[in-house]
C-alpha positions as CSV (number, residue, x, y, z in Angstrom):
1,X,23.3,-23.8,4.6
2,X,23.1,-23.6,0.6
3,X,20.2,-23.6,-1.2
4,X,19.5,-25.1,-4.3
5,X,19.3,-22.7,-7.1
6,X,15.4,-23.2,-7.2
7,X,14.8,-22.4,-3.3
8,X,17.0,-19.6,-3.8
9,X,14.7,-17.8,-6.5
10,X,11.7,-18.6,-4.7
11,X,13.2,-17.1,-1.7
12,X,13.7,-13.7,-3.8
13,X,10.6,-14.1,-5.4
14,X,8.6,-14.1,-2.1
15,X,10.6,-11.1,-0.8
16,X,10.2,-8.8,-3.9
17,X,6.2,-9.5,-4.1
18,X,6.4,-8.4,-0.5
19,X,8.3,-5.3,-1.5
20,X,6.1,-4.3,-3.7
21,X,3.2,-4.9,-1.6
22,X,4.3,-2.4,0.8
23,X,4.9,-0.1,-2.0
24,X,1.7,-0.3,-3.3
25,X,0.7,0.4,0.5
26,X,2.6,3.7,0.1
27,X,1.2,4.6,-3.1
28,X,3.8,3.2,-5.5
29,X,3.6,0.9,-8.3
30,X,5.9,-1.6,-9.2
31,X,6.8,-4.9,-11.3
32,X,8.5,-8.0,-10.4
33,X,10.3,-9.2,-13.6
34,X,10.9,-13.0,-13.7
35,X,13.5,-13.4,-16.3
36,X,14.0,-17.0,-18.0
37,X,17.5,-16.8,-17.6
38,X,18.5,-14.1,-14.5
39,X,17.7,-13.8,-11.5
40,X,13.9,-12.0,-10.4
41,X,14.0,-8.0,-10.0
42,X,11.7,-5.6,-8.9
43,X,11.5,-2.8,-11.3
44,X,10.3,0.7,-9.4
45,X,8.7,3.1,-12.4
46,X,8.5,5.8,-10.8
47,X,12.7,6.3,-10.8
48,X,13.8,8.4,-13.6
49,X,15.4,5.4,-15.6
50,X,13.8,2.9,-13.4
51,X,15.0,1.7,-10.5
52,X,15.5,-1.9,-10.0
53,X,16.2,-3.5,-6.7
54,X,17.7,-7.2,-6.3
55,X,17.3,-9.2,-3.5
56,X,20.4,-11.3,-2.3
57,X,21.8,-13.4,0.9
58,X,25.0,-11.9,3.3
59,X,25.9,-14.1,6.0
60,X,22.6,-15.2,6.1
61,X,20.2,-12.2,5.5
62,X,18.7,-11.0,2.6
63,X,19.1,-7.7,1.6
64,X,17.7,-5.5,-1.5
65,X,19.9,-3.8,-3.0
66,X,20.3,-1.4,-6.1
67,X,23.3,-0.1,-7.5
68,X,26.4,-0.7,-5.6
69,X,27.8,0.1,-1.8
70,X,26.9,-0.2,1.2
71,X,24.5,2.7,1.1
72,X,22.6,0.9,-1.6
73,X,21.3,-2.0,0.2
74,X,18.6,-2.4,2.8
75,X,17.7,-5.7,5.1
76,X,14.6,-7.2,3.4
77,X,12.7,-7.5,6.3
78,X,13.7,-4.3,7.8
79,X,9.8,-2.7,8.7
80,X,11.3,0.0,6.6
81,X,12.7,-1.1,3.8
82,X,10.1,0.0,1.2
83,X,10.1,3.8,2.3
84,X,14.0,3.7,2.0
85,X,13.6,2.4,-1.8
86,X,10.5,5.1,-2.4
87,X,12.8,7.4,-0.6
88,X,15.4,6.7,-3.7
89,X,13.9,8.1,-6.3
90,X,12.4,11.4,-4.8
């Protein structure tokens, strides 16, 4: 199924404010940016030249991802998804 390009940002939205919910539950702060012309980011201060995680579809899941390869990406609804991305910048 495709989503329209609207859904599709919504979709991301939702997931990144719920990323950075369970940041903020781990002691983190973070900031979803909402470009006019991109698509949304979370943006993780405390990385060293800031750290910011996408969110995407693959075969129907949605990942976050930052940087590239396959050791760069987490399921977004993985329980521990957010301690993986803290985990990053340590």
């Amino acid at each position: 199924m495709r989503m329209r390009p609207g859904r599709r940002t919504h979709q991301q939205y939702i997931h990144l404010v719920r990323l950075a919910w369970d940041l903020r539950e781990l002691g983190y702060g973070s900031a979803v940016a909402l470009p006019c012309d991109g698509e949304p980011a979370l943006v993780f201060p405390p990385a060293t030249d800031h750290l910011t995680v996408r969110v995407s579809t693959h075969d129907g899941d949605w990942f976050f991802t930052w940087g590239r390869g396959p050791g760069r990406r987490v399921r977004a609804l993985d329980t521990g998804a957010a301690r993986r991305i803290a985990g990053v910048t340590r």
